[in-house]
C-alpha positions as CSV (number, residue, x, y, z in Angstrom):
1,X,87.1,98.2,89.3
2,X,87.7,101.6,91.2
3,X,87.4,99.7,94.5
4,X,90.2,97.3,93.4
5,X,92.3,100.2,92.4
6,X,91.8,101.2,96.0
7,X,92.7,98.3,97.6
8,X,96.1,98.0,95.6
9,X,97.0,101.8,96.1
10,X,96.8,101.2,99.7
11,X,98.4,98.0,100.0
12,X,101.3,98.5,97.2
13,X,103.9,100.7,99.6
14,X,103.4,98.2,102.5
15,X,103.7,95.2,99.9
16,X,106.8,97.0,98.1
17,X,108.5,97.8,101.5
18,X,107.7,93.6,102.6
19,X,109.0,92.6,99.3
20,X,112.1,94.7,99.5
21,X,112.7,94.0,103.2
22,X,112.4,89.6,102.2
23,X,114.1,89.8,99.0
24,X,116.9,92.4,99.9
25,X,117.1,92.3,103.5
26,X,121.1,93.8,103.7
27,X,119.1,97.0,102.1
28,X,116.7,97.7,104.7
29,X,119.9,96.5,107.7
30,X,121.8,99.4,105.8
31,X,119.5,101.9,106.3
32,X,118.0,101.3,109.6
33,X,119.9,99.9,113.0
34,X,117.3,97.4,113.9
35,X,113.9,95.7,113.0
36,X,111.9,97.8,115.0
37,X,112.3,101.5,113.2
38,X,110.8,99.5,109.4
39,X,108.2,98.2,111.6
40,X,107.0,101.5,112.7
41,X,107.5,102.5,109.1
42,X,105.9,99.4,107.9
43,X,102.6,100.2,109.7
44,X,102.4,103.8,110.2
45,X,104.6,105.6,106.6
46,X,104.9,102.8,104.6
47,X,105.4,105.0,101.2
48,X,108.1,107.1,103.1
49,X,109.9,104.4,104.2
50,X,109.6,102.8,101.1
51,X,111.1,106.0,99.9
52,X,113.6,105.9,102.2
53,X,115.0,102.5,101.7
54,X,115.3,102.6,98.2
55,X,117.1,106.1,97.9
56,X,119.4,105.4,101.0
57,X,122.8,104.7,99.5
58,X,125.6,103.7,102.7
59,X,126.2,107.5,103.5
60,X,122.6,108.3,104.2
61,X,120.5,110.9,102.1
62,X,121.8,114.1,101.1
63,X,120.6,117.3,99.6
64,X,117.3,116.7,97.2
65,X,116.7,113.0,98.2
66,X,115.1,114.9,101.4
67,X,112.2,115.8,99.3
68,X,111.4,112.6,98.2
69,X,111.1,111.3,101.7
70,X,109.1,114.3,102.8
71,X,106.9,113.8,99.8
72,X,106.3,110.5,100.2
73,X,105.5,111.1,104.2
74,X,103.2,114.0,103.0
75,X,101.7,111.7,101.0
76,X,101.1,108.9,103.5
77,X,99.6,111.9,105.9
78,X,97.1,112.6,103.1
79,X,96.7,108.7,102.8
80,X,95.6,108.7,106.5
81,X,93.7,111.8,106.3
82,X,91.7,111.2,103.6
83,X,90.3,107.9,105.3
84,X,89.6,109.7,108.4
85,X,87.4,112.5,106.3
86,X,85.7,109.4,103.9
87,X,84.8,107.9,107.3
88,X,83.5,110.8,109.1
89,X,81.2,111.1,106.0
90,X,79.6,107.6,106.1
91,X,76.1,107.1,108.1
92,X,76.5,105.3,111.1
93,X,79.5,105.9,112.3
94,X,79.8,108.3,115.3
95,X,80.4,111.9,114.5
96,X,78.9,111.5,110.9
97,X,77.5,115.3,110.2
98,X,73.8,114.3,108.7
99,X,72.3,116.5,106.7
């Protein structure tokens, strides 16, 4: 059970930001100038850009909707790092510390 709540906690901002991007594609045009900047987002920050789309409203962000975006991109950072530390951890991969 815990490794299926894994496996949906990662995939569910880079599902949510797919689903948004097919269902809603005018949202994801109005906040970005082309295809390639939610790509990046996509593969690399998916929660921030998830964050992103969704409080992006024609004028851009303003004030506290910052902290959301910065959140979520803190958030996918720790996302990133945490699976570099896990995998530093595990025997027989190079660099694993044994004890």
């Amino acid at each position: 059970m815990g490794c299926l709540f894994a496996l949906f906690a990662g995939l569910f901002p880079r599902l949510g930001l797919f689903i948004v991007w097919v269902a809603r594609p005018k949202l994801v045009d109005a906040a970005f100038d082309s295809w390639f900047w939610p790509l990046l987002g996509l593969i690399f920050l998916p929660f921030a850009t998830l964050m992103y789309v969704v409080l992006y409203t024609g004028g851009g962000l303003t004030g506290f909707d910052w902290f959301w975006v910065v959140l979520a991109g803190l958030l996918d950072i720790a996302h990133w790092g945490a699976g570099w530390t896990q995998r530093r951890q595990a025997p027989g991969y190079p660099g694993t510390v044994q004890a």
